[in-house]
C-alpha positions as CSV (number, residue, x, y, z in Angstrom):
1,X,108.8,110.3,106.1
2,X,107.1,107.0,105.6
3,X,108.6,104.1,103.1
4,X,107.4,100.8,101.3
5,X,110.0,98.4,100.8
6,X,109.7,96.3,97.9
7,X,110.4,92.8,99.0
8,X,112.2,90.2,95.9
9,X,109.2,87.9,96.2
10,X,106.7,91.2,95.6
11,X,109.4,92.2,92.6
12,X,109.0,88.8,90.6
13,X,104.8,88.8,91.4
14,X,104.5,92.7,90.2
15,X,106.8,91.4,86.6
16,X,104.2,88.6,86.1
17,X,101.4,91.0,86.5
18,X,102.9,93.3,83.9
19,X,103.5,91.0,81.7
20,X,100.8,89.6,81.6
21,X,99.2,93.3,80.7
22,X,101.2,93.3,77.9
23,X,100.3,90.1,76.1
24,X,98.8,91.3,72.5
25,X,101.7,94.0,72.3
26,X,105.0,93.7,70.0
27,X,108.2,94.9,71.3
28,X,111.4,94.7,69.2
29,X,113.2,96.0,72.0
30,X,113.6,96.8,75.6
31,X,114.6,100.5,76.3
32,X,115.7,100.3,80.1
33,X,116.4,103.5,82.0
34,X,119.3,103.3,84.1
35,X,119.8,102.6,86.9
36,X,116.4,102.0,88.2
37,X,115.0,99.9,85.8
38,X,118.1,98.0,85.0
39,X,116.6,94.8,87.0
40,X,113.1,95.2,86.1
41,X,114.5,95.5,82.3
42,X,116.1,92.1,82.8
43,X,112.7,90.6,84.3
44,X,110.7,91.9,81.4
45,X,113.3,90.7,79.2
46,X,112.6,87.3,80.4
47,X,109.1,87.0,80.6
48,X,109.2,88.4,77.0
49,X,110.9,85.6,74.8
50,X,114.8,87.4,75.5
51,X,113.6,90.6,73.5
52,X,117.3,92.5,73.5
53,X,117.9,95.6,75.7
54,X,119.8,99.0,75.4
55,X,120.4,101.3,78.1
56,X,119.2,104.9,78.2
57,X,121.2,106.6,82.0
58,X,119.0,109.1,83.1
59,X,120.4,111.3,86.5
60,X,117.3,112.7,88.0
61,X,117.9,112.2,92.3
62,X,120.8,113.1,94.8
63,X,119.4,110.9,97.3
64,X,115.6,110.0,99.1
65,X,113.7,113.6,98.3
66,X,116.5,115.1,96.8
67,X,115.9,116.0,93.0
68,X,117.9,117.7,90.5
69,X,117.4,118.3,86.9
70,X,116.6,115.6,84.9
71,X,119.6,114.5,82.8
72,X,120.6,111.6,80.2
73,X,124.2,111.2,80.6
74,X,124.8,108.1,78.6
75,X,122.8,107.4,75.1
76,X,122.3,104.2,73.8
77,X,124.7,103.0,70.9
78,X,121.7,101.4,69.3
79,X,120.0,102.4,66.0
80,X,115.9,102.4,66.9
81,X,115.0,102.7,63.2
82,X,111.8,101.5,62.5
83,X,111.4,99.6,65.8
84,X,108.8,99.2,68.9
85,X,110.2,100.1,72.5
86,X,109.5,99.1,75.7
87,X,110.3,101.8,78.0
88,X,111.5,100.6,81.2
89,X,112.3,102.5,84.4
90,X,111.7,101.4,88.1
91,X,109.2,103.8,89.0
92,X,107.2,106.9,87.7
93,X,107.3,109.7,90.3
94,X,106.9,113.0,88.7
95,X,107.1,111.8,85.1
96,X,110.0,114.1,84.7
97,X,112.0,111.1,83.3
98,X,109.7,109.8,81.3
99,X,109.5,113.3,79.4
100,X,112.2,113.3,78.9
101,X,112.7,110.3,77.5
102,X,109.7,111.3,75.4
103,X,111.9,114.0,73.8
104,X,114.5,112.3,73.3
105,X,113.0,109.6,71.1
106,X,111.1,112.2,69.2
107,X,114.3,113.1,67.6
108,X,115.3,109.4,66.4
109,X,113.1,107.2,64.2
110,X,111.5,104.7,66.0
111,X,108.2,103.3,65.0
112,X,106.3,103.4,67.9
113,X,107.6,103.2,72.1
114,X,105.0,102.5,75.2
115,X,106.6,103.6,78.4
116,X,106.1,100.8,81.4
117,X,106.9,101.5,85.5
118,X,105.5,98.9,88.1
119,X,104.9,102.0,90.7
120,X,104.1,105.0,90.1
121,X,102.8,108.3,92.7
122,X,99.4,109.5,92.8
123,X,100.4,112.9,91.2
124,X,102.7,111.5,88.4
125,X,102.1,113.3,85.0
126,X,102.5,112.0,82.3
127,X,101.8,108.6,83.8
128,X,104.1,105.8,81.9
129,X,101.3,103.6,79.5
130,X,101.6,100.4,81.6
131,X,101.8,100.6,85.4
132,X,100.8,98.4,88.2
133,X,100.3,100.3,91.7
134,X,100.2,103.6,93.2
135,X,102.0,104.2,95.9
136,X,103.1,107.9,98.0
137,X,105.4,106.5,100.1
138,X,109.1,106.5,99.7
139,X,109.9,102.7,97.7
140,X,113.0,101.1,99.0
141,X,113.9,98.3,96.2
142,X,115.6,94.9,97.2
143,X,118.4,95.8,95.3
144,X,119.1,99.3,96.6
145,X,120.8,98.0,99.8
146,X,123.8,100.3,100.6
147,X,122.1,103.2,99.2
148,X,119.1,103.4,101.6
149,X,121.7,102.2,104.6
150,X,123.5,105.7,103.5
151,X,120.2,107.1,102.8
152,X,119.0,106.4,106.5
153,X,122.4,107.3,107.5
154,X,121.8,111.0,106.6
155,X,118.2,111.2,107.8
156,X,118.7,109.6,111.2
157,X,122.4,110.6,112.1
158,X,123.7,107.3,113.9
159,X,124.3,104.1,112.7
160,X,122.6,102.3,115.4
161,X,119.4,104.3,114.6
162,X,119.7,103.9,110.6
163,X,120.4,100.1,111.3
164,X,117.2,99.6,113.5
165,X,115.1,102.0,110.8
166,X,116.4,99.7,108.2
167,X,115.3,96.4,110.6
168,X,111.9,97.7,110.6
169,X,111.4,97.7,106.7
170,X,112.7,94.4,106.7
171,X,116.2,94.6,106.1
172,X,118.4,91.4,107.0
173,X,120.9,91.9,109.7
174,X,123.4,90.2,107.8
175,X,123.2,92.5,104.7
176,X,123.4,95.3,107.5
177,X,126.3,93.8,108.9
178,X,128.4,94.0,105.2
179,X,127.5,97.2,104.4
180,X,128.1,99.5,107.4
């Protein structure tokens, strides 16, 4: 199995790029889809003059490879009437989520929403409206520390083999060193 790791520094570059890809657009609001896109929802949120954001949870992985059916668990307490949303999620890998957010805001009355992911895979379908690179590989986020550690713990059994794994896509030893 091969991985990217998403590095902070790559994180705030990829939010300027999209941002500025949406210059010309007007959002009244930021729809993030939680968990993933809770941080990117907070950079975008930012680099957009503050614009407000609700919180759509969305269940669709068990862990690295591991899918289940796609479920919203927890609906915004937000009334979209009449407004423009941002969709916001972390990444774009089958476009289940996405449809299903799709289908979800077909039943409310919102004037208009453009779905955004900074990554998405090459077989994603329906691809998200605004989107930045294509990757394959497995993407390991910054933020996603003790959750790849377990992750890594699964795949490669020991912790002295999930530690040095987690070395090689660029973990620090001293995050290592808290969460095992």
């Amino acid at each position: 199995m091969n991985f990217y790791k998403v590095s902070w520094e790559e994180l705030e570059e990829d939010c300027l790029q999209l941002a500025k890809k949406l210059k010309g657009y007007k959002f009244d609001r930021i729809l993030c889809i939680s968990r993933g896109g809770l941080v990117w929802a907070r950079m975008f949120s930012d680099l957009l003059d503050n614009l407000p954001i609700s919180h759509l949870t969305i269940i669709s992985y068990k862990t690295i490879h591991q899918q289940e059916d796609v479920k919203i668990t927890e609906l915004p307490t937000k009334d979209f009437k009449n407004e423009t949303l941002l969709v916001v999620d972390e990444i774009a890998d089958h476009g289940a989520t996405f449809q299903k957010v799709r289908d979800y805001l077909k039943t409310l009355k919102i004037k208009k929403y453009y779905t955004l992911a900074p990554i998405i895979r090459s077989f994603t379908q329906p691809r998200p409206d605004f989107y930045l690179k294509i990757i394959d590989e497995w993407i390991i986020y910054p933020y996603e520390i003790k959750e790849t550690y377990e992750a890594f713990l699964k795949i490669y059994r020991t912790k002295e083999k999930a530690k040095k794994m987690l070395l090689k896509y660029s973990f620090r030893k001293e995050l290592l060193q808290n969460i095992s």
